[in-house]
KEDREN-67728 format. One record per atom (N, C-alpha, C, CB): atom name; x, y, z. Coordinates in steps of 0.02 Angstrom, whole numbers. Glycine has a CB too. Layout:
N
{rec 'CA'; {X; Y; Z}} ...
This chain:
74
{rec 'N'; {-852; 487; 1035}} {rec 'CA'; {-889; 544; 1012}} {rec 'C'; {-879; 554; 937}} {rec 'CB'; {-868; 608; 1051}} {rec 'N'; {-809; 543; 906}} {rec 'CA'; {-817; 562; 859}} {rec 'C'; {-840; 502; 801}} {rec 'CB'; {-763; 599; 853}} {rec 'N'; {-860; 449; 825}} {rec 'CA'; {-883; 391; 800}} {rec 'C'; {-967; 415; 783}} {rec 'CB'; {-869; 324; 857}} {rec 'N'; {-998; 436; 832}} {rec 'CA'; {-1062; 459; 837}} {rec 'C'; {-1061; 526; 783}} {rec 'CB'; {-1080; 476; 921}} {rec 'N'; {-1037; 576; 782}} {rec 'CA'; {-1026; 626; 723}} {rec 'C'; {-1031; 580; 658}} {rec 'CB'; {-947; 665; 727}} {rec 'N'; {-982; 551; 671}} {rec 'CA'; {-959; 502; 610}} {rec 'C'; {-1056; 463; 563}} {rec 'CB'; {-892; 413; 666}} {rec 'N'; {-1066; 434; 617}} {rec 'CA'; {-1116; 394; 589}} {rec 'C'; {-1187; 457; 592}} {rec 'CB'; {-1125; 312; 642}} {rec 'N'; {-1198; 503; 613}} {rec 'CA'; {-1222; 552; 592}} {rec 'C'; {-1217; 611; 527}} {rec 'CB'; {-1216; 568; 633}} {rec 'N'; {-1139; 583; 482}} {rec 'CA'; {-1138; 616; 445}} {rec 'C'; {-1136; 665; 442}} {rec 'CB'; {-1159; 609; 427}} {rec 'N'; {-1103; 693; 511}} {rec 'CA'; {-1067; 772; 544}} {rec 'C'; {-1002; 759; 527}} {rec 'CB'; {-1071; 792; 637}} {rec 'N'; {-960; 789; 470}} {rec 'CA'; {-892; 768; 451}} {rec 'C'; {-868; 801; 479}} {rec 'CB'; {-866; 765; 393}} {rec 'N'; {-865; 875; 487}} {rec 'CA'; {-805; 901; 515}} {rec 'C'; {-795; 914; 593}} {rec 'CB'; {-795; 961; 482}} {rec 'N'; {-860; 897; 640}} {rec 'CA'; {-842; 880; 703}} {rec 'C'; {-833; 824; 689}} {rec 'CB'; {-879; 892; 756}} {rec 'N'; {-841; 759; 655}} {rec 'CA'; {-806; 711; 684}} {rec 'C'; {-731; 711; 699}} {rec 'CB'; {-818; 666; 650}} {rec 'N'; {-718; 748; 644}} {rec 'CA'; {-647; 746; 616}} {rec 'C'; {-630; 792; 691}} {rec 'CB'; {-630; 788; 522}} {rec 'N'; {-626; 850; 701}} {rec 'CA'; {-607; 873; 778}} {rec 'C'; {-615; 845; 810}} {rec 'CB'; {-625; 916; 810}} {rec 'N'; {-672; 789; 840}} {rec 'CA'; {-673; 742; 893}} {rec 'C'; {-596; 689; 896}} {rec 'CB'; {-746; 696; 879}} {rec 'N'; {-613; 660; 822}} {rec 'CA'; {-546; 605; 823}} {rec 'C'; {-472; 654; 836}} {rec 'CB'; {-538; 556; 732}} {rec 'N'; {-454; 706; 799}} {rec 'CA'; {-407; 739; 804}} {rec 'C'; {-401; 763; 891}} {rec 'CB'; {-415; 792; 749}} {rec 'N'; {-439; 778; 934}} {rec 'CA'; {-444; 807; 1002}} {rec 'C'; {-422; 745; 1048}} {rec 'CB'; {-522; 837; 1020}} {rec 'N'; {-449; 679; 1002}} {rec 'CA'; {-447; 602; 1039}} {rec 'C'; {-363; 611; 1042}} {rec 'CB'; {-484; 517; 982}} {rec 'N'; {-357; 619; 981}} {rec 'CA'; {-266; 597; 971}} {rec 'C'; {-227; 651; 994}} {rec 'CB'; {-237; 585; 885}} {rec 'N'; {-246; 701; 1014}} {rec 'CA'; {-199; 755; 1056}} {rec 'C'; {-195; 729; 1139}} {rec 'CB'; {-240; 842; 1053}} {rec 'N'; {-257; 708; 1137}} {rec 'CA'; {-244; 699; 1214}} {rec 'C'; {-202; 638; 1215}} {rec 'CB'; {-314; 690; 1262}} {rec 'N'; {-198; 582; 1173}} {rec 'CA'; {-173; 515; 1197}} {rec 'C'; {-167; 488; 1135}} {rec 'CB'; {-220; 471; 1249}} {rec 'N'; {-100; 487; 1077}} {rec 'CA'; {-135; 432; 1025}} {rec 'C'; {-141; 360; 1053}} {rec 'CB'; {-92; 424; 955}} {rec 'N'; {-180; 348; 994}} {rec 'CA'; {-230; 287; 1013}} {rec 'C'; {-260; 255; 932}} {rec 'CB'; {-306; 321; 1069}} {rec 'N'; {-266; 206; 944}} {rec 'CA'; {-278; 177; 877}} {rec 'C'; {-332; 172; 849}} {rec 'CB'; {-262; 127; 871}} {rec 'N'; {-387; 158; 899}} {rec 'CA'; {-452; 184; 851}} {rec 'C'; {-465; 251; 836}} {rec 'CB'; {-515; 167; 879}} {rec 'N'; {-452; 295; 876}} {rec 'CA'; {-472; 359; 843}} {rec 'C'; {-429; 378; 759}} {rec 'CB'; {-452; 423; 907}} {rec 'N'; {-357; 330; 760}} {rec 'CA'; {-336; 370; 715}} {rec 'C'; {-345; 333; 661}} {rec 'CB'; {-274; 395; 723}} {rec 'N'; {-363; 254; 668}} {rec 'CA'; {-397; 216; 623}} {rec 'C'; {-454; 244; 595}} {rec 'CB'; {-412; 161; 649}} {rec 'N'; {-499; 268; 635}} {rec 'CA'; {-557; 299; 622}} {rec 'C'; {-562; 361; 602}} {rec 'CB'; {-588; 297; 666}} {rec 'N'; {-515; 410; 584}} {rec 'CA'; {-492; 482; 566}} {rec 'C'; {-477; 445; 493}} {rec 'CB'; {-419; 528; 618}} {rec 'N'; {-422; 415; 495}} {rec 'CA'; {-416; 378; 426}} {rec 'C'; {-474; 377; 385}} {rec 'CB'; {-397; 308; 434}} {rec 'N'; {-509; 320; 402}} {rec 'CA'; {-575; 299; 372}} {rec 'C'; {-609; 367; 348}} {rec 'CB'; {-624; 257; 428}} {rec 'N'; {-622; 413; 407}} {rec 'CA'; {-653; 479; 380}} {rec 'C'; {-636; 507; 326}} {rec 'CB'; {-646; 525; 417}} {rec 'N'; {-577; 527; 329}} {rec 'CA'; {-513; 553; 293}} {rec 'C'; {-544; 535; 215}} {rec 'CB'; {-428; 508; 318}} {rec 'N'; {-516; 461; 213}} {rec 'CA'; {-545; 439; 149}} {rec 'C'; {-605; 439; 110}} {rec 'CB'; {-540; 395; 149}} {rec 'N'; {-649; 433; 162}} {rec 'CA'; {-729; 453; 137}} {rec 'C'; {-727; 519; 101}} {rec 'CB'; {-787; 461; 204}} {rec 'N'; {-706; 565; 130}} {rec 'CA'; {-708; 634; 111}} {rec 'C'; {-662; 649; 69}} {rec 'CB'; {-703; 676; 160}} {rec 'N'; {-626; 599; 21}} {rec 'CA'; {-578; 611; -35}} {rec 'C'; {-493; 651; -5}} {rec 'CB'; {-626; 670; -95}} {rec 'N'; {-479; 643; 29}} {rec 'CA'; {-432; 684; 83}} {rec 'C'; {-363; 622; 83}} {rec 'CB'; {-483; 698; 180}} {rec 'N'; {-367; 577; 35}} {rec 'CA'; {-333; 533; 28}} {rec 'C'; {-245; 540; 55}} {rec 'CB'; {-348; 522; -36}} {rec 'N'; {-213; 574; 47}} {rec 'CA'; {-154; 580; 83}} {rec 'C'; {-146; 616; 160}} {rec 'CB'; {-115; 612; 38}} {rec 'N'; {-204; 648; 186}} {rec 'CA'; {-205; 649; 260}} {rec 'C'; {-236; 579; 295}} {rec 'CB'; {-250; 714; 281}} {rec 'N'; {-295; 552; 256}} {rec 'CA'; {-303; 482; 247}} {rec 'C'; {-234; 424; 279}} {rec 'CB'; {-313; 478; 164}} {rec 'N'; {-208; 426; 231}} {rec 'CA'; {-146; 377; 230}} {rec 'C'; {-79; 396; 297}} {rec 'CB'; {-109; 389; 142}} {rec 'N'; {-75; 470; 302}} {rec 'CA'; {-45; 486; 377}} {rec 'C'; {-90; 444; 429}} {rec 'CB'; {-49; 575; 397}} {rec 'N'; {-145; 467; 442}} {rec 'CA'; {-192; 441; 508}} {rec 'C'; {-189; 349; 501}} {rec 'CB'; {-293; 477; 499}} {rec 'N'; {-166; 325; 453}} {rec 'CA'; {-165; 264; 444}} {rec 'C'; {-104; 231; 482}} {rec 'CB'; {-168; 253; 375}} {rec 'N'; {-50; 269; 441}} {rec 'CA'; {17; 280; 468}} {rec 'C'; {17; 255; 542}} {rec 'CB'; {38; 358; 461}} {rec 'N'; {-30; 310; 579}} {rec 'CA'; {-11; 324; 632}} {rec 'C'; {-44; 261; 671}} {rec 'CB'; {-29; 396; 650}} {rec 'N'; {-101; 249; 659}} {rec 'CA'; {-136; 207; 666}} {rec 'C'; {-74; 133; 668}} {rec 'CB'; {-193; 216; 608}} {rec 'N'; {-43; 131; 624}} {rec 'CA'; {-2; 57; 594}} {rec 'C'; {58; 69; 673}} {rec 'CB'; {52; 68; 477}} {rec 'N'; {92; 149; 689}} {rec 'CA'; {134; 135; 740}} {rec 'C'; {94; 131; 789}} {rec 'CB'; {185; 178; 752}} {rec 'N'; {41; 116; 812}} {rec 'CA'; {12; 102; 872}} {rec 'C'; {8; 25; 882}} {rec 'CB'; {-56; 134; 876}} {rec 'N'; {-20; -5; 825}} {rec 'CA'; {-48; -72; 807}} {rec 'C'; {-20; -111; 747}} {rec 'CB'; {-118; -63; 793}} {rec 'N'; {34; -129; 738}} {rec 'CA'; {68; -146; 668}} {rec 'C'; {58; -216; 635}} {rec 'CB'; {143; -138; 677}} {rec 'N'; {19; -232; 693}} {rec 'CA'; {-39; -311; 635}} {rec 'C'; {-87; -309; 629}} {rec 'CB'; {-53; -384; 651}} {rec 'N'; {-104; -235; 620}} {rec 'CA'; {-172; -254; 602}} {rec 'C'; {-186; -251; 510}} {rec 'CB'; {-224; -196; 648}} {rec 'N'; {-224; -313; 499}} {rec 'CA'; {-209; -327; 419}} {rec 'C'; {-260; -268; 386}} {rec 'CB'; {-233; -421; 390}} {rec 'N'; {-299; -260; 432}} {rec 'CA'; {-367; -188; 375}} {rec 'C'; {-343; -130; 396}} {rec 'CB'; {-475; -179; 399}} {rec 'N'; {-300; -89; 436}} {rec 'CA'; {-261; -32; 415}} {rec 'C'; {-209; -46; 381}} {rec 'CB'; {-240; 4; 461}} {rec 'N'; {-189; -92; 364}} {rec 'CA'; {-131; -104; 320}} {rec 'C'; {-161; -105; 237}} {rec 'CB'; {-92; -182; 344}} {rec 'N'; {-223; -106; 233}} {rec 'CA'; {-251; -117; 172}} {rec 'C'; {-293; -49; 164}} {rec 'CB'; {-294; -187; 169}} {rec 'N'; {-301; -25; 207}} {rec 'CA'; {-344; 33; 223}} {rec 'C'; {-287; 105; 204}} {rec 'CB'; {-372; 25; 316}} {rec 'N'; {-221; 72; 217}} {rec 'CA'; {-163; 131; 194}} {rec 'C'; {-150; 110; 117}} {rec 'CB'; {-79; 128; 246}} {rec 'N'; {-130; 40; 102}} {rec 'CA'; {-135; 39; 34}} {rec 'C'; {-185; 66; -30}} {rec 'CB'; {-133; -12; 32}} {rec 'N'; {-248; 77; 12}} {rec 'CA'; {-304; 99; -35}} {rec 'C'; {-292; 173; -45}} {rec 'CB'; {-381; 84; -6}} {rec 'N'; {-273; 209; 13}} {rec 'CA'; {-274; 264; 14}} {rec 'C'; {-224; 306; -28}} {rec 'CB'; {-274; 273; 70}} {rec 'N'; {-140; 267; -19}} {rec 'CA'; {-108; 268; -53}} {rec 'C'; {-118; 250; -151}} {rec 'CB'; {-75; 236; -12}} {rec 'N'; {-153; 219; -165}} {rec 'CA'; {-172; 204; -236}} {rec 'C'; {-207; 248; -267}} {rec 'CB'; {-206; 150; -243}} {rec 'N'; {-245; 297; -223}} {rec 'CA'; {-277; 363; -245}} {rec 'C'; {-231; 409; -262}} {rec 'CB'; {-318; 394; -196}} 
């Protein structure tokens, strides 16, 4: 759901969708994908948490690992 917000260019339900995703269960795409949001919307150090979180779910993945470095460089 909050992928669909997302690509509709509804930011701040997306952002509750992914955040509601990760209350019930984290999980790595939603918080990969909160990330990504995050950053779009200049939000760069809540950005880099959701990345974070993203990295303890999934810790090889090489494009949140680059996806936190970017965020971090802001």
């Amino acid at each position: 759901l909050g992928a669909v917000h997302f690509m509709k260019d509804q930011t701040s339900e997306a952002i509750a969708a992914f955040e509601k995703s990760l209350a019930i269960r984290p999980n790595y795409a939603a918080a990969s994908n909160l990330g990504t949001l995050l950053y779009f919307i200049g939000e760069f150090q809540r950005s880099a948490d959701s990345f974070r979180q993203a990295l303890t779910l999934e810790k090889g993945s090489y494009q949140v690992w680059g996806n936190l470095a970017a965020a971090l460089d802001r």
